[in-house]
C-alpha positions as CSV (number, residue, x, y, z in Angstrom):
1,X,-24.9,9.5,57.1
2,X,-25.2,9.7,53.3
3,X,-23.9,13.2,53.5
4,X,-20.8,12.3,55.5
5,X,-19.5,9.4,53.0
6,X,-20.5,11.9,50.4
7,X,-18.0,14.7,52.0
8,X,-15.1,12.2,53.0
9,X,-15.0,10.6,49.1
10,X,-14.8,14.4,48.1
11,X,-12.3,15.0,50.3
12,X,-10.3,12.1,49.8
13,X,-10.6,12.7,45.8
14,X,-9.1,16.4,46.6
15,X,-6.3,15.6,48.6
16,X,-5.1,13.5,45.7
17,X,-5.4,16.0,43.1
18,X,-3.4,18.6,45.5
19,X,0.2,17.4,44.8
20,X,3.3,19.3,44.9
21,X,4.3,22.0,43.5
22,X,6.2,20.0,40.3
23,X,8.7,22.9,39.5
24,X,9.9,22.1,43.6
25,X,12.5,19.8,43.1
26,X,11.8,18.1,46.6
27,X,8.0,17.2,45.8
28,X,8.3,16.7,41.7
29,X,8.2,13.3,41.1
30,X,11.2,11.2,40.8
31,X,10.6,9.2,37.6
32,X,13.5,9.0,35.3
33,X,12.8,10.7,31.2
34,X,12.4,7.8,28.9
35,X,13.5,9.1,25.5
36,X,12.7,6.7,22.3
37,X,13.2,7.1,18.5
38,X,11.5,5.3,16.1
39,X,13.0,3.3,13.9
40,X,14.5,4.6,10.5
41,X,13.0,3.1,7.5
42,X,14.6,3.5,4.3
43,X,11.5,4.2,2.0
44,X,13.8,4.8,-0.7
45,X,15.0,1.2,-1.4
46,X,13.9,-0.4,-5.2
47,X,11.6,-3.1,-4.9
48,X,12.8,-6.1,-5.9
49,X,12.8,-7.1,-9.5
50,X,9.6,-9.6,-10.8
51,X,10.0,-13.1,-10.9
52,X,8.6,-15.3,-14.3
53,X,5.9,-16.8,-12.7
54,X,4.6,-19.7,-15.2
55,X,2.6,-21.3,-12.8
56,X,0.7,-18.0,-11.4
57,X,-2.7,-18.6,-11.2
58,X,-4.3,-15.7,-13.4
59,X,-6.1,-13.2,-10.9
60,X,-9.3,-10.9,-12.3
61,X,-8.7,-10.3,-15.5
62,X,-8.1,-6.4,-16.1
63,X,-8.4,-4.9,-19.4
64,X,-6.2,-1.6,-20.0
65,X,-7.7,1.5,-19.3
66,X,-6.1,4.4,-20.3
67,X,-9.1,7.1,-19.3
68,X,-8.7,5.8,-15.1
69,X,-9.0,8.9,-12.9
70,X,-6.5,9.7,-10.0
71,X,-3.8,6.7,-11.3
72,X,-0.9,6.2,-9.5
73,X,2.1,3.4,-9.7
74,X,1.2,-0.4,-8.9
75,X,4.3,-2.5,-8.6
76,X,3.9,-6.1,-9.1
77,X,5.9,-8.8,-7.9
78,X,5.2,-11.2,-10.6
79,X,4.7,-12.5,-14.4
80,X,3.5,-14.8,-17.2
81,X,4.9,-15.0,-20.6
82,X,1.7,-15.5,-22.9
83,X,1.2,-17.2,-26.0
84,X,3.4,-19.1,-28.5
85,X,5.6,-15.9,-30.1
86,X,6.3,-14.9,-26.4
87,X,5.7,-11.3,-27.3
88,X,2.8,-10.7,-24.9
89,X,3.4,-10.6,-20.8
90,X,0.7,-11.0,-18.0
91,X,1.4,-9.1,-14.9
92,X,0.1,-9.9,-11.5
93,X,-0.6,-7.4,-9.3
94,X,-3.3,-6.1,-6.7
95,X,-5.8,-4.0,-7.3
96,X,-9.6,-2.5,-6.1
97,X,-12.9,-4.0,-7.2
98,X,-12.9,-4.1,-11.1
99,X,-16.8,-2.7,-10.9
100,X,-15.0,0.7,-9.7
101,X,-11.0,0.5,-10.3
102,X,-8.7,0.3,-13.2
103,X,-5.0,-0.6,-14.7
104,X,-3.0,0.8,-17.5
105,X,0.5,0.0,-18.9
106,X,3.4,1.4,-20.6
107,X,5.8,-0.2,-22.1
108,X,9.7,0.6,-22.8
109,X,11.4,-2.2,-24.4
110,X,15.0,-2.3,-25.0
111,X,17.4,-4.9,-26.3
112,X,18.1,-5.9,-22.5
113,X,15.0,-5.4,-20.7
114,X,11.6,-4.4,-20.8
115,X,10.4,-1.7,-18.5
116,X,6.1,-1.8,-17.4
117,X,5.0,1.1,-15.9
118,X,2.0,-0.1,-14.3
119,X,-1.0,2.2,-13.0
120,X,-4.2,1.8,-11.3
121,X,-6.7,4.3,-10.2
122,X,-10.6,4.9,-10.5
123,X,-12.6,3.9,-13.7
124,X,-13.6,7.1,-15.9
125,X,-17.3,5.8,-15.3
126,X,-17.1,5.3,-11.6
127,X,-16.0,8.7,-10.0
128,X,-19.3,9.3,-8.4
129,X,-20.0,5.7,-7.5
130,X,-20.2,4.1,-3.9
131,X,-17.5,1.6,-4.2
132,X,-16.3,-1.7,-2.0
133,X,-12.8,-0.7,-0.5
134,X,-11.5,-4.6,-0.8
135,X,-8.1,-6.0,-2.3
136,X,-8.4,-8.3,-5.2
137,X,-5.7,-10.6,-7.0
138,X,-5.4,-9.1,-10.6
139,X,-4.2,-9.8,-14.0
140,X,-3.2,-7.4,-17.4
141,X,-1.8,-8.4,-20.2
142,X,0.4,-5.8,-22.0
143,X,1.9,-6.4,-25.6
144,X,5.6,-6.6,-26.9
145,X,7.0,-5.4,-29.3
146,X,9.1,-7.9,-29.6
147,X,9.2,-11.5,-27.8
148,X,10.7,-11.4,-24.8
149,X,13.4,-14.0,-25.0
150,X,16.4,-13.8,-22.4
151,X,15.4,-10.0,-21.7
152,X,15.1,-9.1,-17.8
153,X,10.9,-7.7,-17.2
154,X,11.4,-4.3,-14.4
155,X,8.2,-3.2,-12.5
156,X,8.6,0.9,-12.9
C-alpha cells in the first residue's frame, strides 16, 4: 500500500512538471509581460541650505581632526552661532561613535557667505579597531575669521 501512494505522488508531481512546449504558441502560457521602471531620482539636486538653529540642543561634542582616515563630505542641516563676537559657528551633524570616528572642517569665508566643508571618517588611532556601527547626534565648532553677521552659512 505504501508503495502505491508512494508511486501515484511521484506521478502526480511529474505530470505537473511536464508542461508544454513554451516556444508552442498553443500550450505557452497566456499571461500578459508586465514591464515596470523604476523611478528616476535626481541625485544631483543641492541640499538645502542650513538653518541658524539657536535653540539646537548641542549633540557629542566633536573636536577637529585633521589626521581622520578614509573622510568623506557630511552635510549638516543645521547651526549655532557661538560666543559673544559671533565669530565662532557650531554645526550639527551626524556622525559614528566618537571612540572610532571623526570630523574636520574647512572654512571659506567671503563677504556674503561662509562656506564649511565638513568631513568625517575613521580616527587615525582607530583603523584596526572593532567599532559600534551606530548613528550619533554630533556637534563641531569651527572658527571665523570674521563674525558672522548678516552672512548666509552653506554646507559644502
Amino acid at each position: 500500500m505504501r508503495t502505491l501512494v508512494v508511486a501515484a505522488l511521484l506521478s502526480l508531481a511529474l505530470a505537473g512538471c511536464a508542461g508544454g512546449d513554451s516556444s508552442d504558441p498553443e500550450t505557452a502560457p497566456s499571461s500578459p509581460a508586465v514591464t515596470t521602471q523604476a523611478p528616476i531620482v535626481d541625485v544631483t539636486s543641492p541640499a538645502p541650505p542650513p538653518v541658524n538653529d539657536p535653540n539646537a540642543k548641542p549633540g557629542m561634542v566633536f573636536t577637529a581632526d585633521p589626521t581622520i582616515v578614509d573622510a568623506h563630505p557630511a552635510p549638516f542641516e543645521s547651526y549655532t552661532v557661538v560666543g559673544e563676537a559671533g565669530d565662532r559657528v557650531a554645526v550639527h551633524f551626524t556622525a559614528g561613535a566618537p571612540e572610532c570616528y571623526g570630523a574636520d572642517a574647512t572654512v571659506t569665508e567671503s563677504a556674503s557667505s561662509v562656506t564649511i566643508a565638513l568631513r568625517t571618517g575613521t580616527r587615525a588611532d582607530a583603523v584596526d579597531r572593532l567599532c559600534v556601527m551606530i548613528a550619533v547626534q554630533a556637534t563641531l565648532e569651527v572658527q571665523l575669521a570674521a563674525p558672522l553677521g548678516n552672512r548666509q552659512v552653506i554646507s559644502d
